[in-house]
C-alpha positions in Angstrom: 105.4 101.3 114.6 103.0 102.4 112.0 101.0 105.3 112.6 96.7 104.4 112.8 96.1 106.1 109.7 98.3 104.2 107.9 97.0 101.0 109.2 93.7 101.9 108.0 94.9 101.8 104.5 96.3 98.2 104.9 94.4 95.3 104.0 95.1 92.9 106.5 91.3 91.1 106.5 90.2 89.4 103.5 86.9 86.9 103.1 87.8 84.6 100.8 85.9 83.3 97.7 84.5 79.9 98.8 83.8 81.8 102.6 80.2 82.4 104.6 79.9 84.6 107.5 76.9 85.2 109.5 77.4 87.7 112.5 79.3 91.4 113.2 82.6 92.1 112.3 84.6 94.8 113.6 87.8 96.0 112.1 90.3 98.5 113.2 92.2 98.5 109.2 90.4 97.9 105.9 88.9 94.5 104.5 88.3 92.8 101.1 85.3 90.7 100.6 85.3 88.3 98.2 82.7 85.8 99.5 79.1 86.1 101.7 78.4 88.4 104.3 75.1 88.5 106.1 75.5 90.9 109.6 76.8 94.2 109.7 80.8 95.1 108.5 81.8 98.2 111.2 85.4 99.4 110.1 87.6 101.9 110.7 89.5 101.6 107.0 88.1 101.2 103.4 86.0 98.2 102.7 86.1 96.5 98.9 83.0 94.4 98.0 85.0 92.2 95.4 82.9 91.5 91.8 81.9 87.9 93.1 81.0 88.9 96.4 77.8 89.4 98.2 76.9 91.8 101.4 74.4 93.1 103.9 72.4 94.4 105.7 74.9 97.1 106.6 78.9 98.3 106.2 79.9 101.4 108.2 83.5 102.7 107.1 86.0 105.1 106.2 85.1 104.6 102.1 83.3 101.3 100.6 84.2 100.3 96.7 81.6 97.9 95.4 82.4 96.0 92.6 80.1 93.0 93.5 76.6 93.3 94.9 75.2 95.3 98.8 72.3 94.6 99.5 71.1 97.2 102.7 72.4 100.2 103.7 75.9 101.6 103.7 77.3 104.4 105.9 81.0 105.8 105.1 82.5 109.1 106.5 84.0 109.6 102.9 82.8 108.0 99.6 81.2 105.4 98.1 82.1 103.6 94.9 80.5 101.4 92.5 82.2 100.0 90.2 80.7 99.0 86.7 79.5 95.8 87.8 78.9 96.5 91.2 75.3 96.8 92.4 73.7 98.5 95.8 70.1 98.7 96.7 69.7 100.2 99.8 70.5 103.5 101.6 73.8 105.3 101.2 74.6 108.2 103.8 78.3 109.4 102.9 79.9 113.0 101.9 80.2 111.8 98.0 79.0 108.5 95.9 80.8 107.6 92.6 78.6 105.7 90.2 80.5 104.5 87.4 79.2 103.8 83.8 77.4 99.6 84.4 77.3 100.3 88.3 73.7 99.9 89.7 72.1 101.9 92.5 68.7 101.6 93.5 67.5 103.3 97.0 68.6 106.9 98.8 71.3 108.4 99.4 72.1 111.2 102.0 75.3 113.6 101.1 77.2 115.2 104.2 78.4 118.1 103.8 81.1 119.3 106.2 82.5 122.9 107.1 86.4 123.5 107.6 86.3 121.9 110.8 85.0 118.4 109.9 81.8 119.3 111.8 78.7 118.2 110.1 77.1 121.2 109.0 73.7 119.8 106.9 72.4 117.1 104.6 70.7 116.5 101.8 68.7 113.7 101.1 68.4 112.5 97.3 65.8 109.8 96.0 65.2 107.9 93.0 
C-alpha cells in the first residue's frame, strides 16, 4: 500500500477540457484542471490550474501551479506558482509565491513563515 504522502503527489483527479463544475470538491491526492471551476477546490496534494483553464473563488492545498487564470483567493501550506501565462487576482496566503517572467498577479499576498517545528511563528502581509 502506498504511503499518504505519496498519494498526494499522484494525480488521480483531472477536469477535463470541455468540463463545468459548480460546487465543493474535496480531494485527499492532487488534481489537474483543465476546464471551469466555480466553488471552492480543498485538497490535501498539489493543484495545477492548466493554461486553458479557469478557477474560483477559492483552492486550499498542499502547493497550487497556475498556468491558466484564478480568480479569488488561494491558500497553500507550501508555494504558489504562476506560470508565464498564468494569471491570479485575488489573495494568496502561502510560505513562498513564484512569479515567473509573463505570470500575472494582481491582489495580496500573506508569507508564512514557520520555525523548526512547523509551527506558525508570524506573517507578513505584502500589497500591490
Amino acid at each position: 500500500m502506498m504511503s499518504k504522502k505519496k498519494d498526494e503527489k499522484v494525480i488521480q483527479t483531472i477536469i477535463g477540457t470541455e468540463t463545468v463544475i459548480e460546487g465543493k470538491i474535496t480531494l485527499p491526492t492532487s488534481l489537474r484542471v483543465d476546464g471551469r471551476i466555480i466553488g471552492e477546490i480543498e485538497c490535501s496534494g498539489d493543484v495545477y490550474i492548466g493554461k486553458d483553464a479557469y478557477v474560483e473563488p477559492k483552492i486550499k492545498a498542499k502547493n497550487v501551479v497556475i498556468a491558466g487564470e484564478v480568480n479569488g483567493d488561494i491558500e497553500t501550506t507550501e508555494k504558489i506558482q504562476i506560470e508565464s501565462k498564468g494569471k491570479l487576482t485575488g489573495s494568496a496566503t502561502s510560505r513562498g509565491i513564484i512569479i515567473d517572467d509573463g505570470g500575472i498577479f494582481n491582489g495580496n499576498s500573506v508569507i508564512l513563515d514557520t520555525d523548526e517545528k512547523g509551527k506558525k511563528k508570524k506573517a507578513e502581509k505584502v500589497a500591490d
